[in-house]
C-alpha positions as CSV (number, residue, x, y, z in Angstrom):
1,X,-70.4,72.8,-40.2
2,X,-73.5,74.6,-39.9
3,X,-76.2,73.2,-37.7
4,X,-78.8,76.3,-38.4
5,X,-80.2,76.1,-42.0
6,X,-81.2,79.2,-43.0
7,X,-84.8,77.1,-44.9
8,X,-85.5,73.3,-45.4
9,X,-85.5,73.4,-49.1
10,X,-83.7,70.9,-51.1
11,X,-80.3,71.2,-52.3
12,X,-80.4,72.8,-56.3
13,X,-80.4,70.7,-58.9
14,X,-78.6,71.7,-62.0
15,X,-81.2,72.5,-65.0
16,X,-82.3,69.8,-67.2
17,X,-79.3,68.5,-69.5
18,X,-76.5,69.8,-67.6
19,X,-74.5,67.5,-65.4
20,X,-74.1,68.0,-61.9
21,X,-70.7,68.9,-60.7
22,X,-69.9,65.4,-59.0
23,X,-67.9,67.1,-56.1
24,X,-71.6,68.0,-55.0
25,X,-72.0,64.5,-54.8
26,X,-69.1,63.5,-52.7
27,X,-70.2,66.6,-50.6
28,X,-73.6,65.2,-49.8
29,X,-72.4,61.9,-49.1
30,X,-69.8,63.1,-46.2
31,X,-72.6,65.2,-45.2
32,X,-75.1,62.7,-44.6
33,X,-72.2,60.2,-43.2
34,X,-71.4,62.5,-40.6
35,X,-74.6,63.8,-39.4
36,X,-75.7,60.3,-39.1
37,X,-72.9,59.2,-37.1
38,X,-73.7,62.4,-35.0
39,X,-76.9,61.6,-34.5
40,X,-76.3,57.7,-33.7
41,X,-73.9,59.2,-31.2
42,X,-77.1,61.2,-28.9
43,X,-79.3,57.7,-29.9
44,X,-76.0,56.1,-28.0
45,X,-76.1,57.9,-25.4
46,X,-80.0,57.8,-24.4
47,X,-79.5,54.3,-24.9
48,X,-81.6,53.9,-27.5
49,X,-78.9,52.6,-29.4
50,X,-77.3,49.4,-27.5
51,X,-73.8,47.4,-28.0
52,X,-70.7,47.9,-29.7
53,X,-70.9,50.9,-31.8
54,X,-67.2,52.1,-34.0
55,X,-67.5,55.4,-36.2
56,X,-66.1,56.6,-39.1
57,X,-66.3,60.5,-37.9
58,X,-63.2,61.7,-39.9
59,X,-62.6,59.1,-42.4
60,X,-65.9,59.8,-44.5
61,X,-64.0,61.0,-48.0
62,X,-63.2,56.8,-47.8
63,X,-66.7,56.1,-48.0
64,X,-67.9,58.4,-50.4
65,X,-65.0,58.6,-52.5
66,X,-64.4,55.0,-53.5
67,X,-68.0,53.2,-52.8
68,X,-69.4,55.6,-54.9
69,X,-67.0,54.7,-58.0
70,X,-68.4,50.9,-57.8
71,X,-70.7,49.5,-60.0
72,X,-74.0,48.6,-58.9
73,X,-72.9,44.5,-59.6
74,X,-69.9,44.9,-57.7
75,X,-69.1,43.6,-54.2
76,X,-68.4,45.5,-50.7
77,X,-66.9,43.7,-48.0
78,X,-66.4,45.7,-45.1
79,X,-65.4,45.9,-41.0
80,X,-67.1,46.6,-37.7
81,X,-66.6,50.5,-38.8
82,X,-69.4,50.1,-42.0
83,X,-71.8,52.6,-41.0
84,X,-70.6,54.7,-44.0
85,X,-69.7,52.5,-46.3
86,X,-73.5,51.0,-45.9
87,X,-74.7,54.5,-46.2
88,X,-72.5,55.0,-49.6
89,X,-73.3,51.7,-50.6
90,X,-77.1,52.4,-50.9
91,X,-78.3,50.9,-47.9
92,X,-81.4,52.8,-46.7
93,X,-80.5,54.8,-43.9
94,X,-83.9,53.4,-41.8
95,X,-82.7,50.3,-42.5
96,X,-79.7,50.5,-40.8
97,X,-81.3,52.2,-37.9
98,X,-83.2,49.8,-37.9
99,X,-80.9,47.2,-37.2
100,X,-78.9,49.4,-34.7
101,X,-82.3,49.4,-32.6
102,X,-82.7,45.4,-32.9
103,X,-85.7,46.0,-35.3
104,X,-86.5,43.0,-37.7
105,X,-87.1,45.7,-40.0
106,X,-83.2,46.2,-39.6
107,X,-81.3,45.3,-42.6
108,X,-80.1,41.8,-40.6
109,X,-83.8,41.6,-39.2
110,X,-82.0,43.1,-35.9
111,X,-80.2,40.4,-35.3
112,X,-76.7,41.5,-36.3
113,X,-76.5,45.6,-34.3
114,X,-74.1,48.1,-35.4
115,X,-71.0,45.2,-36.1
116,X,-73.3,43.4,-38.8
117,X,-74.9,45.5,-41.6
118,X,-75.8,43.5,-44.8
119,X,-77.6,43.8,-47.5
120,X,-77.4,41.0,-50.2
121,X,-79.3,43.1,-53.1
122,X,-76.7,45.6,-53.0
123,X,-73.8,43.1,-52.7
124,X,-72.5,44.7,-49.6
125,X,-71.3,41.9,-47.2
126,X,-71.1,42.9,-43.7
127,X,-69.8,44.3,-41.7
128,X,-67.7,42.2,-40.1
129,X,-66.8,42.0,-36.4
130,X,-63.5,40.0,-36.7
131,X,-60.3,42.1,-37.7
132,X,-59.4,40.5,-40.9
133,X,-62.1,38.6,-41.2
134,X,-63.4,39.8,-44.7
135,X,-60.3,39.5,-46.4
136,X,-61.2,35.7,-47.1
137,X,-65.1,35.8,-48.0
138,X,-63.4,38.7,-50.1
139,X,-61.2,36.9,-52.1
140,X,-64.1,34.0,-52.4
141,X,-66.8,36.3,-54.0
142,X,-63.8,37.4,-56.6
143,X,-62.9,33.7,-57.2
144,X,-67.1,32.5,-57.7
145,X,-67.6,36.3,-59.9
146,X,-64.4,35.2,-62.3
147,X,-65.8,31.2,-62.7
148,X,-68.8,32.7,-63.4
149,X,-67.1,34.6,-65.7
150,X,-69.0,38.2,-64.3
151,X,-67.3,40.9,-65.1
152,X,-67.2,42.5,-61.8
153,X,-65.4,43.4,-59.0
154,X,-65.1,42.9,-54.8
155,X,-64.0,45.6,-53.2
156,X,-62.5,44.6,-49.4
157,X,-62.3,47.3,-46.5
158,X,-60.5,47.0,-43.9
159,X,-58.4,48.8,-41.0
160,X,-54.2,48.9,-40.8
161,X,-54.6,46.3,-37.6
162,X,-55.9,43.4,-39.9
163,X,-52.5,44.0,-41.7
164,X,-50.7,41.9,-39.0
165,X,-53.0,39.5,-39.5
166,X,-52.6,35.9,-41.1
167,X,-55.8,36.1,-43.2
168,X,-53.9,39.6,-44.7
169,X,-51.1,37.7,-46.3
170,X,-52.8,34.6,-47.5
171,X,-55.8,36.4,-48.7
172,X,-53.4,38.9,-50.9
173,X,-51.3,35.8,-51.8
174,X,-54.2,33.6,-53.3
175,X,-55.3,37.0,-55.0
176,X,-52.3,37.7,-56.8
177,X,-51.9,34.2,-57.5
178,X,-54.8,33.5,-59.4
179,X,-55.5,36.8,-60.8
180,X,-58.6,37.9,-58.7
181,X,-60.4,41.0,-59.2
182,X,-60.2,42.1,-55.9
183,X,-59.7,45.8,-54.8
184,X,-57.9,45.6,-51.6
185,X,-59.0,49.1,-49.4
186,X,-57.1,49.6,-46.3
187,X,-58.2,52.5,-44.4
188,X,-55.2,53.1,-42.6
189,X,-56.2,55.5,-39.4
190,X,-52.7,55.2,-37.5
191,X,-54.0,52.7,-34.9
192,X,-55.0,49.4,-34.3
193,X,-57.5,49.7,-31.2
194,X,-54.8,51.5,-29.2
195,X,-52.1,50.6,-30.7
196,X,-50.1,53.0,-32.9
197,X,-49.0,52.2,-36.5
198,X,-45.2,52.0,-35.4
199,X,-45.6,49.7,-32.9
200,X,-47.4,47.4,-34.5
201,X,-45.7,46.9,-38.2
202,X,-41.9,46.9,-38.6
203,X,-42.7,48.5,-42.3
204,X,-45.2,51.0,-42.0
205,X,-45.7,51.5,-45.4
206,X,-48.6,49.4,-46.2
207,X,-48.9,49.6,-49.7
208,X,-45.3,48.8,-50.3
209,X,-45.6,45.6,-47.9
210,X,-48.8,44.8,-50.2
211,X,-46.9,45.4,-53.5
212,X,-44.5,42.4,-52.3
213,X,-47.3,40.4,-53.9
214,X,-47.0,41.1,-57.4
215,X,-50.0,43.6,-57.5
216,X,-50.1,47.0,-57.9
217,X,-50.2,49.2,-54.7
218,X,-50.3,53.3,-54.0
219,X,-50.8,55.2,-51.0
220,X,-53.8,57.9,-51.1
221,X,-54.6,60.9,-48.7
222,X,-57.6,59.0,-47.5
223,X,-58.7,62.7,-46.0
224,X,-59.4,64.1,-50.0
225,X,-62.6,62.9,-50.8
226,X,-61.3,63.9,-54.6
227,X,-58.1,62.1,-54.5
228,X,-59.8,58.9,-53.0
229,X,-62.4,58.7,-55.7
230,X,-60.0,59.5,-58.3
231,X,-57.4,56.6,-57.6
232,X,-60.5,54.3,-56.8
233,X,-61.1,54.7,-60.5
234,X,-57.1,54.1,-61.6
235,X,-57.7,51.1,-59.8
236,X,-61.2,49.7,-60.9
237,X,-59.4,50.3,-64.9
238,X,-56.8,48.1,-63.5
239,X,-59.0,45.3,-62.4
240,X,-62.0,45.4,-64.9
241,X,-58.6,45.0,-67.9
242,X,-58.0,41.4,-66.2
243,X,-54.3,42.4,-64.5
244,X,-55.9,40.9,-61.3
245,X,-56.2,42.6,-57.9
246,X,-54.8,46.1,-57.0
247,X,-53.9,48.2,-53.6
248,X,-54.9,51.0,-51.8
249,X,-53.3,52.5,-48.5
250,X,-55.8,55.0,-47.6
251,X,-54.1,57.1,-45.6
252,X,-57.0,58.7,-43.2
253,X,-57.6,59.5,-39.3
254,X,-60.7,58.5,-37.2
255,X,-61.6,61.6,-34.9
256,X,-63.4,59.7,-31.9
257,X,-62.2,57.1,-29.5
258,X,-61.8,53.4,-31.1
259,X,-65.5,52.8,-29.7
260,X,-67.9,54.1,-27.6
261,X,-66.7,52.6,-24.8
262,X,-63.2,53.9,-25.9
263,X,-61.7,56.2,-22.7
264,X,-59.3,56.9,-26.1
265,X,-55.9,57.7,-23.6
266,X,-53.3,56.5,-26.2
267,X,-53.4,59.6,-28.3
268,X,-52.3,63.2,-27.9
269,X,-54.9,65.9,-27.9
270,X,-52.9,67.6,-30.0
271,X,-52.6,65.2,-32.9
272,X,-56.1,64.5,-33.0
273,X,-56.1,68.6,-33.4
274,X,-53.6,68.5,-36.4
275,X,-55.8,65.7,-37.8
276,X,-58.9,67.7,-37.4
277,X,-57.7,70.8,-39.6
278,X,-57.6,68.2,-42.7
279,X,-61.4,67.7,-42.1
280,X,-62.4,66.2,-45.1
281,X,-66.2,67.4,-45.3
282,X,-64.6,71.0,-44.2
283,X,-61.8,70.5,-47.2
284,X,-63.8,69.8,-50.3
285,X,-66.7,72.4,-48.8
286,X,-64.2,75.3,-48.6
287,X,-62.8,74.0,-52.2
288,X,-66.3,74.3,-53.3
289,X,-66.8,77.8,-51.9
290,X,-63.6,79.1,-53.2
291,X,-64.1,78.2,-56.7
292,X,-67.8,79.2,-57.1
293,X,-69.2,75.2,-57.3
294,X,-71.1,76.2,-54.0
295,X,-72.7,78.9,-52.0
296,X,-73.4,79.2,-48.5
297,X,-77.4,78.8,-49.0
298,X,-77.0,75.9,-51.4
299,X,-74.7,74.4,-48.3
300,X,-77.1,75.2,-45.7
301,X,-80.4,73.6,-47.9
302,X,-77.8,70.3,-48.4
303,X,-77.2,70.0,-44.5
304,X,-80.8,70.9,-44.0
305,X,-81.8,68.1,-46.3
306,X,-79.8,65.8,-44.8
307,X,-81.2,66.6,-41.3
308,X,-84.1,65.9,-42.4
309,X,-83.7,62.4,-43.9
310,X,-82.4,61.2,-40.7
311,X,-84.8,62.3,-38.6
312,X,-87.4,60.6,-41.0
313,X,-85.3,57.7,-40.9
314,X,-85.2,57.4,-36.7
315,X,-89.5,57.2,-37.1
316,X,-89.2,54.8,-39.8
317,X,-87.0,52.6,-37.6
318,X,-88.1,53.1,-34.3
319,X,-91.9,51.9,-35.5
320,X,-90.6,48.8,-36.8
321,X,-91.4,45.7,-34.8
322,X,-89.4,43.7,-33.1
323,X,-88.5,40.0,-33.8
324,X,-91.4,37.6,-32.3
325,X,-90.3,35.3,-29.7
326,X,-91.7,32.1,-32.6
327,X,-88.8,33.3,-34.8
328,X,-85.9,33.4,-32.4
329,X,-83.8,30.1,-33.6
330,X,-84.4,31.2,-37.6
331,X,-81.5,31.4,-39.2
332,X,-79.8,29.3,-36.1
333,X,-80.6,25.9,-37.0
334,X,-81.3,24.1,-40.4
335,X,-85.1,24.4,-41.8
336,X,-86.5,21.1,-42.1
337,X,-86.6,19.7,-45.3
């Protein structure tokens, strides 16, 4: 990826009337998915950035690809790894700096960190720090949506570990059961913490454990940004026609360590390699390129524009206040009547 812009104009628009190619789109979300988690990653490391912090460097075609195919009424529940999806979502990119830097101009008033994004006006429900955990509150947005009779869905995120989890089966269960319009997304990255895939489920073929429910289930090469976005769409059709909830095994890789306090021992240098050379910002880009849908200055202005959001986006959040001392037990205890 280039990290030298040749100018800091914006990316080209197409002319008036004409579409743009909407693999530009999936592009520029990677783009600014990954430079933003590269940049969190030097605010990390000057400690400007404090706690628990889990990227999605590597699985950013997830993010872009389905999040984007939501409607704006639909629902995102998420995991502790949500910096993209927030980012896809909508949710300004100051604003989840923000919160990252205990701001109460953060998007949970600074209170939540890197684990805890949310953003009720956009319908995206956490970030979530317990494995599993969202596959619930998931199913019980679908079930309040359909008796209110909204015509929407809830799309759930979350990592092959919360698989062997109880809330997994029950949550898929109830789903099926009453007909939910739930879109199940599990971004499967091989490992659970540390654990590998094969050690931890005796089938590990997730969407065919999920189809044991009665719903329909496919894997997808979670590294085509393309390929996501187009079975995210198979899906939604699926839902939206009342059949109930549906499955996807996002099959995808995370480049970094678990966390940043990761040492990241349990994996061989040379996997992570063989992961690496399915890039999925470096795929669709070199698509692109080949096929004439983008040049290298229209590439270099998009990373430059990128660039410079974030960096507007670290001022904007760093000025923001932080909580006063007065308001430290809102939101802890009941408000008196």
């Amino acid at each position: 990826m280039s990290t030298s812009p040749t100018d800091t104009e914006p990316a080209p628009t197409p002319p008036p009337g004409e579409p743009e190619d909407p693999r530009l789109a999936l592009l520029r979300g990677m783009v600014r998915i990954r430079r933003f988690e590269e940049r969190c990653v030097e605010l990390y490391s000057a400690e400007r950035i404090r706690g628990f912090m889990h990227l999605c460097v590597g699985e950013e075609a997830v993010a872009a690809g389905l999040v984007g195919e939501l409607a704006a009424q639909d629902a995102v529940v998420s995991t502790y790894r949500e910096h993209g999806h927030a980012l896809a979502r909508g949710v300004p990119m100051a604003s989840v700096l923000a919160e990252m830097f205990g701001r109460a101009t953060g998007c949970s008033r600074g209170r939540g960190g890197s684990m805890h994004l949310f953003d009720v006006a956009r319908r995206f429900y956490g970030g979530n720090a317990i494995v599993g955990g969202g596959l619930p509150v998931a199913v019980g947005l679908a079930l309040a949506d359909a008796l209110r009779g909204e015509p929407v869905v809830t799309a759930c995120l979350f990592g092959d570990g919360a698989v062997a989890e109880g809330e997994f089966h029950e949550s898929l269960n109830l789903a099926a059961l009453w007909r939910l319009p739930v879109l199940f997304c599990c971004e499967n990255n091989r490992y659970a913490m540390g654990t590998a895939l094969e050690l931890e489920h005796a089938q590990t073929d997730l969407a065919l454990r999920a189809s044991s429910y009665g719903m329909p289930a496919w894997p997808v090469d979670g590294m085509d940004a393309e390929a996501v976005a187009e079975a995210t769409r198979r899906a939604l059709a699926t839902i939206r026609s009342g059949r109930g909830p549906c499955f996807l095994e996002l099959r995808t890789y995370r480049f970094r360590a678990h966390s940043m306090y990761d040492p990241d021992r349990y994996r061989d240098r040379a996997e992570v390699a063989r992961w690496k050379d399915q890039d999925p910002v470096e795929r669709l880009r070199t698509r692109m390129l080949g096929d004439g849908g983008l040049d290298g200055a229209s590439w270099d202005r998009l990373v430059a524009a990128v660039d410079a959001e974030i960096e507007a986006a670290v001022a904007d959040a760093e000025a923001g206040p932080l909580e006063p001392v007065e308001d430290l037990t809102r939101f802890v205890y009941a408000e008196p009547s």
